[in-house]
C-alpha positions as CSV (number, residue, x, y, z in Angstrom):
1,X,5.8,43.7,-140.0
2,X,9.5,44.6,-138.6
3,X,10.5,42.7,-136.0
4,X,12.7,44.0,-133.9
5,X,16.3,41.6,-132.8
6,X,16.3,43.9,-129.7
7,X,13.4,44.8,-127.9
8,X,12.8,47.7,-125.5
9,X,13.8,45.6,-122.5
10,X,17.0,43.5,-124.3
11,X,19.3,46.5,-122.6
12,X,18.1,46.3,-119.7
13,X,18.2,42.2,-119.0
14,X,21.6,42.5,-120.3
15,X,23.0,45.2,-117.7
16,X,21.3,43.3,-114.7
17,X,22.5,39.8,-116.0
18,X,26.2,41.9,-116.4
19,X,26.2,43.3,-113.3
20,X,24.9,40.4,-111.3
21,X,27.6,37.9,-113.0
22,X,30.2,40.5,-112.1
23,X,31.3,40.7,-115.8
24,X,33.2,43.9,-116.7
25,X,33.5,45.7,-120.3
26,X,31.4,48.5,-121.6
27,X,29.3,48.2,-124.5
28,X,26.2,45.9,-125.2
29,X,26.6,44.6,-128.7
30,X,29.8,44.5,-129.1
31,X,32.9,46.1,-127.4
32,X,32.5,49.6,-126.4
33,X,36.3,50.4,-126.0
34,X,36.7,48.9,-129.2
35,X,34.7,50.8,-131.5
36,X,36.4,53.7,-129.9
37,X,40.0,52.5,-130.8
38,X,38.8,52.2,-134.1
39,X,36.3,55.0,-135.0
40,X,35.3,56.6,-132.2
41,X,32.2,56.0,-132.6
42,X,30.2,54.7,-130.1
43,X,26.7,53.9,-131.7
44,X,27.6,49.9,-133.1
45,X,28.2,49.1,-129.5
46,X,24.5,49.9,-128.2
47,X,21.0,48.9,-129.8
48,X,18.7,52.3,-130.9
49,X,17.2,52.8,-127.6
50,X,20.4,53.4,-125.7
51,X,21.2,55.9,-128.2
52,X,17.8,58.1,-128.4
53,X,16.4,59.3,-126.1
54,X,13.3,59.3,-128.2
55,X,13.9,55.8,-129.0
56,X,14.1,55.0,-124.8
57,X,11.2,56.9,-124.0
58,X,8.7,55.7,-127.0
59,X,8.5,59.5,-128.0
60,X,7.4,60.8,-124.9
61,X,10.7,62.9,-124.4
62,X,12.8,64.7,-127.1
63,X,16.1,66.6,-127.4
64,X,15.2,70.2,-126.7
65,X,12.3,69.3,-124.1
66,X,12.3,71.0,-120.7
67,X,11.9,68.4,-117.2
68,X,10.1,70.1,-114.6
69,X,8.0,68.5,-111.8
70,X,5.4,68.2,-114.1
71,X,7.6,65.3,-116.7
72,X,10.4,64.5,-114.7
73,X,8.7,61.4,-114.0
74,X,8.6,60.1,-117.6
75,X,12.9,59.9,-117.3
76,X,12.6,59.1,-113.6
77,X,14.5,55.8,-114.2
78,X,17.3,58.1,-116.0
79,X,18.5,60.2,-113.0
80,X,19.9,59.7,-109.6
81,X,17.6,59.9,-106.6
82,X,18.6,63.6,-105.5
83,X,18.4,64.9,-109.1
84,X,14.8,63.6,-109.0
85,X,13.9,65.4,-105.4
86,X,15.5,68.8,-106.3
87,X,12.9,68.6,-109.7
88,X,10.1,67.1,-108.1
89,X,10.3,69.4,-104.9
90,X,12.4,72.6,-105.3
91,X,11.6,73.6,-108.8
92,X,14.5,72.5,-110.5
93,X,14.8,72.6,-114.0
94,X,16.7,71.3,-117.0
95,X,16.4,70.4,-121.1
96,X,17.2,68.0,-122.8
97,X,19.8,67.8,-125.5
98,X,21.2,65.8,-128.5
99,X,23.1,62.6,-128.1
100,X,26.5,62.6,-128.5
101,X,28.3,59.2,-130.3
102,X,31.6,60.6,-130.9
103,X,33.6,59.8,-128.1
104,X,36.3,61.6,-129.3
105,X,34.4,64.7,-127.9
106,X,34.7,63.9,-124.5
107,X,38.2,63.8,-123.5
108,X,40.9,66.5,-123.2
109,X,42.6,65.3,-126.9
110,X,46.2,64.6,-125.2
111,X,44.6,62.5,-122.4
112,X,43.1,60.4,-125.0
113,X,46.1,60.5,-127.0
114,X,47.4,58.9,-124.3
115,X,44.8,56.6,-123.6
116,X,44.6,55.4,-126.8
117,X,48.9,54.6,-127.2
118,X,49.2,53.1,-123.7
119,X,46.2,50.8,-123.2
120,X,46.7,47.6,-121.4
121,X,49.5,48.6,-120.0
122,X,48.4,49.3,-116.5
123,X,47.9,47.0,-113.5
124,X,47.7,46.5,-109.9
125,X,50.9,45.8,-107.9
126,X,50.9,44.1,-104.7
127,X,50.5,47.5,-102.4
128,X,47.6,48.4,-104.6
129,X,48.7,50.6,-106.3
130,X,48.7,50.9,-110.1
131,X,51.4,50.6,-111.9
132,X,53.0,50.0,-115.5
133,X,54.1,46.3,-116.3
134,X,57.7,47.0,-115.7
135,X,56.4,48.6,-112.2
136,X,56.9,51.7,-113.0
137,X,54.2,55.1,-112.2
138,X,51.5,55.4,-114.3
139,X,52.5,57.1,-117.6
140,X,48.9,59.0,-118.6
141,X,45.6,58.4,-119.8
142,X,43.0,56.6,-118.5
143,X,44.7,53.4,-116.9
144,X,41.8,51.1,-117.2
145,X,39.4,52.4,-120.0
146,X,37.5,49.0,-120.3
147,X,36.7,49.0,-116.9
148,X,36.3,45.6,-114.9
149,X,35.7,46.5,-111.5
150,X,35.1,48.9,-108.9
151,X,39.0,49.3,-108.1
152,X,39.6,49.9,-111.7
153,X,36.9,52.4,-111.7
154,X,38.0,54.6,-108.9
155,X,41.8,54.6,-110.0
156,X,40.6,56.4,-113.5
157,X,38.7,58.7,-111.5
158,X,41.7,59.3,-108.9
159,X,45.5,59.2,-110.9
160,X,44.2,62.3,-112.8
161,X,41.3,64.4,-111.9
162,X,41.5,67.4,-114.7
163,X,43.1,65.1,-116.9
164,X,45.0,67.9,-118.4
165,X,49.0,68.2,-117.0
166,X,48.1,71.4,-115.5
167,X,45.4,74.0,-115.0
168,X,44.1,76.4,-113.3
169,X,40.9,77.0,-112.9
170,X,39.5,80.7,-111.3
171,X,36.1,80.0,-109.1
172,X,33.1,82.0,-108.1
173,X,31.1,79.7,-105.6
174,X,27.9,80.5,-103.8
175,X,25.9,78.5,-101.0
176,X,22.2,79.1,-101.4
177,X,19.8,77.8,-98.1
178,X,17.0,76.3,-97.7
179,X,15.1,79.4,-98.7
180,X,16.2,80.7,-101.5
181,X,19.0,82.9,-100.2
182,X,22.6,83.3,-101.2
183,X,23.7,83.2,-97.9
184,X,27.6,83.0,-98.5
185,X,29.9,83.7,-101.7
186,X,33.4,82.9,-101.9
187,X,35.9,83.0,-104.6
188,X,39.4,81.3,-105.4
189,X,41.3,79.4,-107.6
190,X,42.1,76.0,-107.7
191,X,45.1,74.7,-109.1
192,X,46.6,71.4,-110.3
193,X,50.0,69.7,-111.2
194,X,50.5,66.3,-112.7
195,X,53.4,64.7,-111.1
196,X,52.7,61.1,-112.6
197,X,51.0,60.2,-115.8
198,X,51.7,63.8,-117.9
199,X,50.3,64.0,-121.9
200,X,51.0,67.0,-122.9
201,X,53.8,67.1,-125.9
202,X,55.7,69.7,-124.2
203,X,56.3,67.4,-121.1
204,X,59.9,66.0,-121.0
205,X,58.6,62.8,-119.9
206,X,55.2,60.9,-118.2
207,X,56.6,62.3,-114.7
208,X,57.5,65.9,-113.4
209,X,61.1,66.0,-112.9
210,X,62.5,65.6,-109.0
211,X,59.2,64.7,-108.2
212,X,58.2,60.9,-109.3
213,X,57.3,60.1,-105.7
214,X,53.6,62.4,-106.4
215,X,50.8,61.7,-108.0
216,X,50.0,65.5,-108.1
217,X,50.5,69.2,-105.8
218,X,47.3,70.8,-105.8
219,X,46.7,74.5,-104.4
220,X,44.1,76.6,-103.5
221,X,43.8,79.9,-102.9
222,X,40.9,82.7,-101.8
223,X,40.6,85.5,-103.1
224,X,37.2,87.1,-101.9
225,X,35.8,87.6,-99.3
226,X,37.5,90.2,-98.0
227,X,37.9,88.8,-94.7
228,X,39.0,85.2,-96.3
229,X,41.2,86.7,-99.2
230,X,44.6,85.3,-99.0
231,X,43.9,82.2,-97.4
232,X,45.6,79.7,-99.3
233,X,46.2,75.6,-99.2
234,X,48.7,73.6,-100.5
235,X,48.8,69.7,-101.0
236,X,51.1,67.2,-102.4
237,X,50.0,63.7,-103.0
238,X,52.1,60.8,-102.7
239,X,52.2,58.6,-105.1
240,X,51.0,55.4,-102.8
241,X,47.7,55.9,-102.3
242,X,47.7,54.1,-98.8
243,X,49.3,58.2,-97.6
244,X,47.2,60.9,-96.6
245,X,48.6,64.0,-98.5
246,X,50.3,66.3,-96.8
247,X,48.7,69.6,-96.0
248,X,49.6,73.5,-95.8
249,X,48.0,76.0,-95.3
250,X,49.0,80.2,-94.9
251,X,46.1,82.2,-93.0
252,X,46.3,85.9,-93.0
253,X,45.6,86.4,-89.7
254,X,48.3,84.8,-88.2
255,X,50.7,85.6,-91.9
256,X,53.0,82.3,-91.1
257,X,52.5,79.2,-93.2
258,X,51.6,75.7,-91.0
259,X,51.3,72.1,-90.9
260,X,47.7,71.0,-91.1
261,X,46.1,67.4,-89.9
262,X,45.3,66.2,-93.6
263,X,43.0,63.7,-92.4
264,X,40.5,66.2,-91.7
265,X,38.9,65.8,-94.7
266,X,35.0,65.6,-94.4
267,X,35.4,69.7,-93.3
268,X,34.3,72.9,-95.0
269,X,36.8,75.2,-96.9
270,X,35.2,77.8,-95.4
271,X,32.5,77.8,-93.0
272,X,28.4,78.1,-94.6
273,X,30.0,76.1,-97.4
274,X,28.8,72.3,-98.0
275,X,32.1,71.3,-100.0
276,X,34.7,69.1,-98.6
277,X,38.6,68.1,-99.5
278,X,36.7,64.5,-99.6
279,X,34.1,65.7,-102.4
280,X,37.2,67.0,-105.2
281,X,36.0,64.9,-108.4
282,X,34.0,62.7,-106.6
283,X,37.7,61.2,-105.7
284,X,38.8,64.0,-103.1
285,X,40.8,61.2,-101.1
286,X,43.8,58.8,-101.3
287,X,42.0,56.1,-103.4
288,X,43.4,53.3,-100.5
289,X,42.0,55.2,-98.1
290,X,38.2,54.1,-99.3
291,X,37.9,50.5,-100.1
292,X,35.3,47.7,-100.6
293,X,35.0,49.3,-104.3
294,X,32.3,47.1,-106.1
295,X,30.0,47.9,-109.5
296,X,26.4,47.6,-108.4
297,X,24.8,48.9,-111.2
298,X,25.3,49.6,-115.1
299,X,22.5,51.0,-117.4
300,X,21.4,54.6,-119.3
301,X,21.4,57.7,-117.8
302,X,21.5,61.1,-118.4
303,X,24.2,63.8,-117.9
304,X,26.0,66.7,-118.8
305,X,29.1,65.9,-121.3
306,X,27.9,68.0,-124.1
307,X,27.9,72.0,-124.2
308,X,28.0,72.6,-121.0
309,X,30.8,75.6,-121.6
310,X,28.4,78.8,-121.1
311,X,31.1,80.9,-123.2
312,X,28.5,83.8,-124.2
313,X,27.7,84.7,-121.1
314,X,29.4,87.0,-118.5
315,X,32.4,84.9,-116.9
316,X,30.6,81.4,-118.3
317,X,28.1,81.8,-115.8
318,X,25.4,79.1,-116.2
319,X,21.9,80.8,-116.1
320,X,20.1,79.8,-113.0
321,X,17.1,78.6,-111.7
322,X,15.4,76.0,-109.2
323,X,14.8,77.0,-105.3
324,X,12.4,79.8,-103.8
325,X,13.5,82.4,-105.4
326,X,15.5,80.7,-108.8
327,X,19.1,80.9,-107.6
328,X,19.6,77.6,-106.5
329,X,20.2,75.7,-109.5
330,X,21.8,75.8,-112.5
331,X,19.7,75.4,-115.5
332,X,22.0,73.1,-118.0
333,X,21.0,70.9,-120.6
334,X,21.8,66.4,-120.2
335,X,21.9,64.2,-123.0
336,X,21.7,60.2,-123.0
337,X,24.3,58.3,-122.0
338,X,24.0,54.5,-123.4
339,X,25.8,53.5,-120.5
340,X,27.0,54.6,-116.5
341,X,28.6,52.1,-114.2
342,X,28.0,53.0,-110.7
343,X,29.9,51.8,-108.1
344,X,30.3,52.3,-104.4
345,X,32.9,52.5,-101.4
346,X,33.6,52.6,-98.3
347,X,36.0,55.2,-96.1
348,X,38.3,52.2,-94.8
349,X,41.0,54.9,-93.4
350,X,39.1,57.5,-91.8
351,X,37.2,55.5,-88.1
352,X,35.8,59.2,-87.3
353,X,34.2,59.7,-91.5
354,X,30.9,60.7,-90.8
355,X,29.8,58.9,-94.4
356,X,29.2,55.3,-94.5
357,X,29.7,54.9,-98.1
358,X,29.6,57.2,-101.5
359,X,28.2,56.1,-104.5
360,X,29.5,57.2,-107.9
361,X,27.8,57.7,-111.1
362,X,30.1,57.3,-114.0
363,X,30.0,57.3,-117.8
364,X,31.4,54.2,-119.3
365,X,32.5,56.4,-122.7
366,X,35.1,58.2,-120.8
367,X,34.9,56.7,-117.5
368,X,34.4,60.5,-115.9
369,X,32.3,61.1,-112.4
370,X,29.1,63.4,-113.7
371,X,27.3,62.4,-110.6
372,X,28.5,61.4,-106.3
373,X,26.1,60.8,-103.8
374,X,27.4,60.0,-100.2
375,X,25.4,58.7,-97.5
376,X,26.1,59.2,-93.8
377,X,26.5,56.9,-90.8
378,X,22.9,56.0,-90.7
379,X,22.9,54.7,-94.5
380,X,20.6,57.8,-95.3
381,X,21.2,59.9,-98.3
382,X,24.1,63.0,-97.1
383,X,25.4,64.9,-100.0
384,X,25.1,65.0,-103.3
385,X,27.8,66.3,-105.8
386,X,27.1,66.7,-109.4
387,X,29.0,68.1,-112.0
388,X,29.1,69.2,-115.5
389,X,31.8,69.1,-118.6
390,X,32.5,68.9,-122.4
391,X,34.3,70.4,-125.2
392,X,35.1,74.1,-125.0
393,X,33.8,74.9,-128.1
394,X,30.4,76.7,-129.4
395,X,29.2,77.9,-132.8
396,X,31.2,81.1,-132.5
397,X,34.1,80.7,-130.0
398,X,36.7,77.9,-129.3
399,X,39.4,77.1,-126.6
400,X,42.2,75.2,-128.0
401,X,45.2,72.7,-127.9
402,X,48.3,73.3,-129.1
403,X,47.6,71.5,-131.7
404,X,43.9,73.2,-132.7
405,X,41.9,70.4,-131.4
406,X,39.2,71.8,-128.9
407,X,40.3,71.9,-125.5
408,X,38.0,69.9,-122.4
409,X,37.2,70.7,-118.9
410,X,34.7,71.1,-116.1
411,X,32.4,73.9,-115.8
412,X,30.2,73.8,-113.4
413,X,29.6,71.9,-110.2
414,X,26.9,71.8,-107.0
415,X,26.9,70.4,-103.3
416,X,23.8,69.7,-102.1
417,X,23.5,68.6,-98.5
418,X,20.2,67.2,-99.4
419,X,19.2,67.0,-95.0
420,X,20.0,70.7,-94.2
421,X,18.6,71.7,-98.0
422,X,21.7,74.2,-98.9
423,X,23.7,73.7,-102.3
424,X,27.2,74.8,-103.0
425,X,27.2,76.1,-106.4
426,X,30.4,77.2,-108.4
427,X,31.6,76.9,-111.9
428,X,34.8,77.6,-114.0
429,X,35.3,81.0,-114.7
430,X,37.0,83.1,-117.2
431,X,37.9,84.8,-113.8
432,X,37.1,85.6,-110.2
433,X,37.1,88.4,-108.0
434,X,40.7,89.3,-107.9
435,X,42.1,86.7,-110.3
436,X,42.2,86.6,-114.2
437,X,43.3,83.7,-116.2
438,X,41.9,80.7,-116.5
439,X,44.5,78.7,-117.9
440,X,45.0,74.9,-119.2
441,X,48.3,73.3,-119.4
442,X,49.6,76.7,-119.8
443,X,53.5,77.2,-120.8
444,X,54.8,79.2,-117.5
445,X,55.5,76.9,-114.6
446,X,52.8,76.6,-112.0
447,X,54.7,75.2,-109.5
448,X,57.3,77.6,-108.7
449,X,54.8,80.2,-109.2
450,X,51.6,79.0,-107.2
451,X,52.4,75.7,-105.4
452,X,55.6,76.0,-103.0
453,X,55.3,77.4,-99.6
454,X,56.9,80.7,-100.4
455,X,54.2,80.9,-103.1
456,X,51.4,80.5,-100.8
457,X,52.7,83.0,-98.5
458,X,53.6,85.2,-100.9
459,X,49.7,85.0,-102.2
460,X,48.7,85.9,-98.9
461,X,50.3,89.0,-98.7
């Protein structure tokens, strides 16, 4: 007879007993951030079950399976609450796919360069903030991969959300009602640059010259539909996270660039759409502008971190399927995670935020947001907003570093307002409707040509 050192319910004693004690690190045998220093292997941290999802459901579920309403119950205990209603009630589907131990997979491969060369040298200053131990900005990577807390949580999530130096990222986006209906389809493109903590080899340095009082400039611009084309948004983000960013925005109609109230930020882009400035990475604000961070939960899950670039298909479109008429939802595949901490907090500087709290999902491997659910005034569920990354690489085609390794990103995304029943879908395309080039850390300077006010204006016209 075999006996077993770990039983099926060892894990789980252990993440309640964690959690409860307030005790941070990843990993459950030994160090998970550890064994990724050293190999990058994950699988001497966790016992079989966290690592199979065979093992976890005592062969009931398989990689390669398809949940429907019909077995989405046997992995019930694996998913977030709105995941579970959109299977169980609006025919939502997805499969199941292999685990994934290498952690090396799951990271842009500068960003964990960078991870890996400047761990432990982040922390807290007085204001908050997170700093170097001479005081100085962050200088890249994740800041706290061996996470200890809520605040430490939300500031990997926050000082870099594409983790690459730059990018830009062309987006087709529909909403989809309650029925079934693509009701409203905008594209534009979103782009982002690293002010503090840059990885690339190219950069001169951890912080974009004449600029080490940001943390990032972000723009966005429209380019369909026709009556929204050229309607473009550009933010810079201080560095102190207590400071709203500041906000501009050019609008066709009135072809002049303006000041906008940044603190507007639980609004639509555009109006029939369900996605927010708050909603951006599940860490669309200010970081010190939430607060009452705290780690509520740790334990398995499932998400999507591995093939989730659709690069045969037209633009990476993710097939769809799900709603009344199958073009709600995309159908993507989620493997196990061993372990997700999930923490929550609280809009502290916005008295008019009509959410009471958001609760994020994230995988203790990388320490990335695959899942965000906020919850209004009432404490009900609001929104939730899911997302979907991992290597760009498939058996025939490859995006890559400079150096060859496979490059990382997003590639999908949904809103779901979960009371009115419509979901923002979009995804990362090879291109949208009046923009090509999807581009990561790409050589040309993006902001002189995309994130200045001239630029903006000049994308309007």
């Amino acid at each position: 007879m075999h006996i077993r050192k770990y039983d099926f319910d060892y894990s789980r004693r252990y993440f309640m007993d964690k959690t409860a004690r307030g005790i941070g690190g990843a990993g459950v045998l030994t160090s998970l951030w550890g064994e990724i220093c050293a190999a990058g292997d994950i699988s001497k941290a966790y016992p079989e079950e966290l690592l199979s999802i065979e093992a976890y459901t005592k062969g009931k579920v398989k990689p390669g399976d398809v949940m429907d309403a019909d077995s989405v119950d046997l992995i019930q205990d694996l998913i977030d609450p709105i995941l579970y209603q959109e299977v169980k009630q609006d025919r939502r589907k997805f499969y199941i796919q292999p685990e994934e131990n290498d952690a090396t997979k799951l990271f842009p491969p500068y960003f964990l360069d960078a991870t890996l060369k400047n761990q432990g040298q982040a922390k807290f200053g007085d204001d908050g903030n997170v700093y170097t131990q001479e005081g100085k900005p962050w200088i890249g990577g994740l800041p706290f991969p061996d996470v200890q807390n809520g605040f430490e949580a939300i500031a990997n999530i926050t000082l870099s959300w594409g983790r690459h130096d730059k990018a830009l990222y062309p987006i087709p986006a529909v909403t989809v009602n309650k029925d079934g209906d693509p009701k409203y389809e905008y594209d534009w493109v979103w782009g982002e640059q690293q002010c503090a903590g840059l990885v690339h080899p190219d950069a001169p340095g951890p912080y974009y010259e004449g600029r080490e009082d940001l943390t990032r400039m972000q723009v966005i611009w429209f380019t369909y539909t026709p009556e929204m084309k050229g309607t473009a948004f550009l933010s810079h983000w201080a560095y102190d996270q207590h400071k709203i960013p500041e906000l501009w925005g050019y609008l066709p109609t009135v072809k002049r660039v303006r000041r906008f109230p940044a603190d507007q930020r639980f609004e639509p882009y555009m109006p029939g759409m369900n996605l927010y400035l708050s909603d951006a990475w599940a860490s669309g604000d200010p970081m010190l502008t939430w607060g009452n961070f705290k780690i509520i939960h740790r334990g398995p899950m499932l998400g999507s971190v591995t093939s989730q670039w659709h690069a045969d298909n037209d633009n990476w479109l993710p097939p769809l399927i799900g709603g009344k008429q199958d073009k709600t939802y995309y159908y993507i595949g989620k493997s196990l995670i061993p372990e997700v901490i999930v923490f929550e907090g609280e809009p502290t500087g916005y008295p008019r935020a009509p959410a009471s709290k958001r609760r994020i999902y994230m995988d203790a491997r990388m320490m990335g947001p695959g899942m965000a659910v906020t919850y209004d005034r009432r404490g009900e569920m609001w929104k939730g907003f899911e997302g979907g990354g991992s290597q760009a690489k498939t058996d025939t085609q490859q995006l890559s570093a400079k150096d060859g390794r496979p490059e990382w990103s997003w590639w999908w995304a949904t809103s779901h307002d979960v009371q009115r029943n419509d979901v923002t879908r979009f995804h990362h395309g090879k291109s949208c409707r009046g923009f090509e080039g999807a581009a990561l850390d790409p050589q040309y300077d993006l902001v002189k040509q995309y994130m200045t006010e001239q630029a903006i204006r000049r994308l309007g016209t």
